[in-house]
C-alpha positions, 0 to 999 in steps of 0.5 A, spaced: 543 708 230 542 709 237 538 714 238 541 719 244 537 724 249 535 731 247 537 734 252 544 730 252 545 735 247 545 742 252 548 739 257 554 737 254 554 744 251 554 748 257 558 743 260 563 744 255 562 752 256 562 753 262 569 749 263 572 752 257 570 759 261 573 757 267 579 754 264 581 760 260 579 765 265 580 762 272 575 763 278 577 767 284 575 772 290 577 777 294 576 778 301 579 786 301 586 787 296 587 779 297 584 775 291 583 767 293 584 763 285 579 757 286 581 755 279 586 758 275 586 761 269 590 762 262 593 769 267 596 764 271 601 761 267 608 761 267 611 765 260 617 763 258 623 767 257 622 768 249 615 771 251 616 775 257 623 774 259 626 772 266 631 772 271 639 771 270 644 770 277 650 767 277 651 762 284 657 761 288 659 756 294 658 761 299 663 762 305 669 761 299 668 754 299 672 750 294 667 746 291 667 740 288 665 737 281 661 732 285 658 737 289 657 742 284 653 738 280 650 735 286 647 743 287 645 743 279 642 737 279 638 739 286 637 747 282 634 743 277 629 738 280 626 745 283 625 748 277 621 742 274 617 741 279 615 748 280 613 747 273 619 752 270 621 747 264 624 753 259 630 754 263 638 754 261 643 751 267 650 750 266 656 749 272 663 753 270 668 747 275 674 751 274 671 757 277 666 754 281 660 757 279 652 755 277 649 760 272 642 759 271 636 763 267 629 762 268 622 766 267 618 769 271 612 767 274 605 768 273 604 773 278 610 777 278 609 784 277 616 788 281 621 784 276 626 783 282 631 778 280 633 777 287 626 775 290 626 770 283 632 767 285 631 765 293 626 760 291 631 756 287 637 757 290 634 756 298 638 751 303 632 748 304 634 743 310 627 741 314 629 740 321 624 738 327 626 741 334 624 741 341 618 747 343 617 752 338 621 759 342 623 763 336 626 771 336 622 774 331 615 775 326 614 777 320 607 778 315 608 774 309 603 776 302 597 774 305 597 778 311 599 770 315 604 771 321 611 768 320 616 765 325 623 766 325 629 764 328 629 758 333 632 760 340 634 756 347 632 750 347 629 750 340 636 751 337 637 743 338 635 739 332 632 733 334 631 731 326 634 732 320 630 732 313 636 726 311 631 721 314 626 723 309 625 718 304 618 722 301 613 728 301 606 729 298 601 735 298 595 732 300 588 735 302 585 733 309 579 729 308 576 730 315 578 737 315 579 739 308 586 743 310 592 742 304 598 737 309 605 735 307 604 726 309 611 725 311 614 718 308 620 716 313 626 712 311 628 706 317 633 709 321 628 715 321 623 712 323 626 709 329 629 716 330 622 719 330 619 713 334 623 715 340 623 722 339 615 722 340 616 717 346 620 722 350 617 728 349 609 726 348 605 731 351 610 736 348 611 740 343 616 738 337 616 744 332 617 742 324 622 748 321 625 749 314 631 754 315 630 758 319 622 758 319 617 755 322 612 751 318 609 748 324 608 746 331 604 741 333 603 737 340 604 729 340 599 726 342 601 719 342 608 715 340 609 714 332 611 709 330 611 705 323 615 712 318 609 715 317 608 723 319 604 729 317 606 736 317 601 741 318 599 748 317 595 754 314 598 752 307 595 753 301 595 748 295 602 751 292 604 753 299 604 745 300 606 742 293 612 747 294 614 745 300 613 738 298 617 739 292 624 742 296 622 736 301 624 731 295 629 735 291 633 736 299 638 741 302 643 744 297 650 741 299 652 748 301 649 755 302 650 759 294 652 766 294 649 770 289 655 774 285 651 777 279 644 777 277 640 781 271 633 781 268 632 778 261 628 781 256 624 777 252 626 775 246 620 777 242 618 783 244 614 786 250 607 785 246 608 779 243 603 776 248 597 780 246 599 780 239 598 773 239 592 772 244 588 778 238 591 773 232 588 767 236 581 770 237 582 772 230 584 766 226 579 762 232 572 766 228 575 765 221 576 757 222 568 757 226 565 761 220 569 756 215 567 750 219 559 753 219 558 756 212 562 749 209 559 743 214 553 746 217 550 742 223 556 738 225 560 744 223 556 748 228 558 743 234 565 742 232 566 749 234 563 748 241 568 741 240 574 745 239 572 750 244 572 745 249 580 743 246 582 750 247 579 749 255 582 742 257 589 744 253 589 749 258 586 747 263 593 741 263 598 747 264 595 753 268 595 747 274 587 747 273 588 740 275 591 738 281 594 733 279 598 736 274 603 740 275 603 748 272 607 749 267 611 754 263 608 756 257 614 757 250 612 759 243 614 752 241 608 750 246 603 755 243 605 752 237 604 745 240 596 747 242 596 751 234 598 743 231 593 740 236 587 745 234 589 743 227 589 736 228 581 737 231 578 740 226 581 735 221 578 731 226 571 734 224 571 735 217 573 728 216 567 726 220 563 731 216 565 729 210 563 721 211 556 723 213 556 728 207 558 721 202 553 717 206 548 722 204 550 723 197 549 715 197 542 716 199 542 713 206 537 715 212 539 721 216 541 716 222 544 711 217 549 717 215 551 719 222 552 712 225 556 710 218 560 717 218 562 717 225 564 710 225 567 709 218 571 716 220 574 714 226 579 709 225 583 715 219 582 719 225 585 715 230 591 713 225 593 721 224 592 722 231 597 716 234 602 718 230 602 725 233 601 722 240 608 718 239 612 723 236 610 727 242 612 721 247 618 722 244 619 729 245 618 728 252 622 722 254 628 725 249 627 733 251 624 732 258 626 733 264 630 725 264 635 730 259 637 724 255 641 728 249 642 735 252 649 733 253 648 734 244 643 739 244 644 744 250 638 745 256 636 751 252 633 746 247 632 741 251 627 745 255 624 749 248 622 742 245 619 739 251 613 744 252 612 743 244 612 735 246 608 736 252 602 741 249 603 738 243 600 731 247 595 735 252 592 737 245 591 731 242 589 726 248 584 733 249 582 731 241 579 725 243 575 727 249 572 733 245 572 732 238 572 726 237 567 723 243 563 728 246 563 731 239 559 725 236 554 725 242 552 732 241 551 730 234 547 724 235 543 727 240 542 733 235 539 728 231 533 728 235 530 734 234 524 733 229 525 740 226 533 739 225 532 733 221 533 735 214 539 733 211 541 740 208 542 741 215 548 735 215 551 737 209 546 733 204 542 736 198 537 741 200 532 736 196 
């Protein structure tokens, strides 16, 4: 066997802890009342409705507009590409043609404390038209959440729209490698970039404001012309902040301006302590499989429990947003029991190991010669089990993602509901395979290292 550092042992254990612990807690300070999240926590996902509830509304075409279908399903579909790309995947929207009305429930996020279904509702049902306008003259300021100055409602020569968001073809969230400030990097269409080609040709020197609505979002100065389609939109914005923007960018304007006729709060459909019963029933059911795992396979148990905290860590850490690139995501009861399933399937994972090296003892080989045949002779039963999940769960999401293939079969309810199974269900095994399976075994060969615990007792083999 190819023997492994010593040392290789702590560091991926404390590696392992550590990013468990920052993915399950999250990082964060406050400057006074306002807290800044670095990395974000089990705290900041979004519940779905059958677990914290959510917001109801009924939509209408404002002004009385006599909506078509086409137009209607053109605001569902603009309604729903929001919604996912926020991360909101447990939702219900249906169109009523005969009586032009858009009806949709969703939950509500992370951080909502007052529960105002009004306030839920503006995101997803704003216009959302990006304009660019000569100057930056406007008629009023107001202070948002995080204490920054908002300008609204262009005036004189900044009521003249130059450009409109149509022209767009693409918008990214993007960080500024020279400044490190979140961008929106703009990707014009042809007839665009010709129009935005000419406007910086006539007002270089000038200030051409960027608005989305009636808010201002920037107001930079050209300082040179820009040609070739490519532009940026900058700001004192956030990481959410430009993946929002971004995202209603992409989704575009609604065809028109809906109207909110009635609206409610839905309570969750498991009870208001539903979560906490569950988070004591995680920890509970956690201790039990740790004291089984060590009390039945020893050392390779002890290091399947840092293994399958680990799991826990990455599985999370692949809904709350932890990473970048991979969108937040609304947590459901079919997603906890995705992640339930996928711990399962890891701590298989571990006992078959365990039992291989156990049998290779039991055979009267060598402590090294037991590990490197056990954890070899086990990998490829673990890799059968766990590609058949894999694929039931690519299933899942092709057929109950946001591509909605059967939902005219089985409803959006469904189709939202058995995709966050499919999704935690896959997050859970692709995290298997990186802590159970691989970093799982480096800690175990390293292990192996250390003189006072080469004893195969210790590895599951008789105690003389």
């Amino acid at each position: 066997m190819k023997r492994i550092p010593k040392p290789t042992f702590f560091i991926v254990a404390l590696l392992i802890l550590a990013f468990s612990a920052s993915a399950i807690f999250g990082v964060s300070y406050y400057t006074g009342d306002v807290e800044h999240k670095i990395v974000k926590g089990i705290s900041d996902i979004r519940w779905g409705i059958d677990i914290r509830g959510g917001a109801g509304a009924t939509f209408t075409p404002a002004g009385g507009v006599d909506a078509t279908e086409q137009e209607l399903e053109s605001a569902k579909s603009i309604i729903e590409t929001r919604m996912v790309a926020s991360g909101i995947t447990d939702y219900e929207l249906y169109t009523d043609v005969n009586t032009d009305k858009i009806i949709v429930r969703f939950p509500w996020k992370s951080d909502e404390t007052e529960y105002d279904p009004i306030k839920a509702i503006e995101e997803i049902s704003a216009t959302a038209k990006l304009t660019f306008r000569p100057g930056n003259s406007y008629e009023k300021t107001d202070i948002d959440a995080n204490g920054d100055m908002v300008y609204r409602t262009p005036t004189g020569e900044t009521e003249e729209i130059l450009m409109d968001g149509s022209m767009v073809e693409s918008a990214k969230a993007l960080v500024n490698s020279e400044t490190g400030e979140y961008i929106v990097s703009l990707k014009l269409k042809p007839e665009g970039a010709k129009t935005f080609e000419e406007i910086t040709t006539e007002y270089l020197n000038q200030v051409v404001s960027i608005w989305m609505d009636d808010i201002m979002l920037s107001s930079p100065k050209v300082d040179s012309v820009i040609s070739g389609g490519d532009c940026q939109i900058t700001g004192t914005f956030t990481a959410e902040e430009a993946s929002k923007l971004a995202t209603q960018i992409n989704a575009g304007a609604l065809p028109f301006e809906l109207e909110t006729i009635s609206y409610d709060n839905i309570s969750p459909t498991l009870g208001a302590n539903s979560l906490t019963a569950m988070a004591y029933a995680a920890v509970i059911a956690f201790i039990i499989i740790a004291i089984f795992m060590i009390v039945f396979f020893r050392l390779p148990g002890f290091i399947a429990v840092i293994a399958l905290i680990g799991q826990m860590g990455l599985s999370i850490a692949a809904i709350s947003m932890y990473f970048p690139v991979l969108n937040s995501f609304t947590m459901t009861l079919p997603g906890i029991a995705g992640i339930i399933l996928s711990i399962g399937m890891g701590v298989d994972a571990n006992i078959i190991t365990a039992e291989r090296i156990k049998e290779e003892l039991k055979s009267g080989k060598t402590l090294d010669a037991a590990i490197n045949n056990g954890t070899k002779n086990s990998l490829s039963a673990i890799i059968d089990g766990n590609m058949t999940i894999v694929i039931v769960s690519i299933i899942l999401l092709l057929v109950f993602g946001p591509s909605n293939i059967l939902s005219w079969m089985f409803g959006p309810s469904t189709t939202g509901t058995i995709y966050a199974f499919g999704y935690t269900l896959l997050m859970g095994v692709i995290s298997n395979f990186i802590m159970g399976v691989a970093l799982s075994r480096i800690m175990l060969k390293s292990v192996a290292g250390f003189k006072f615990l080469r004893k195969k007792w210790l590895f599951g083999g008789a105690e003389k």
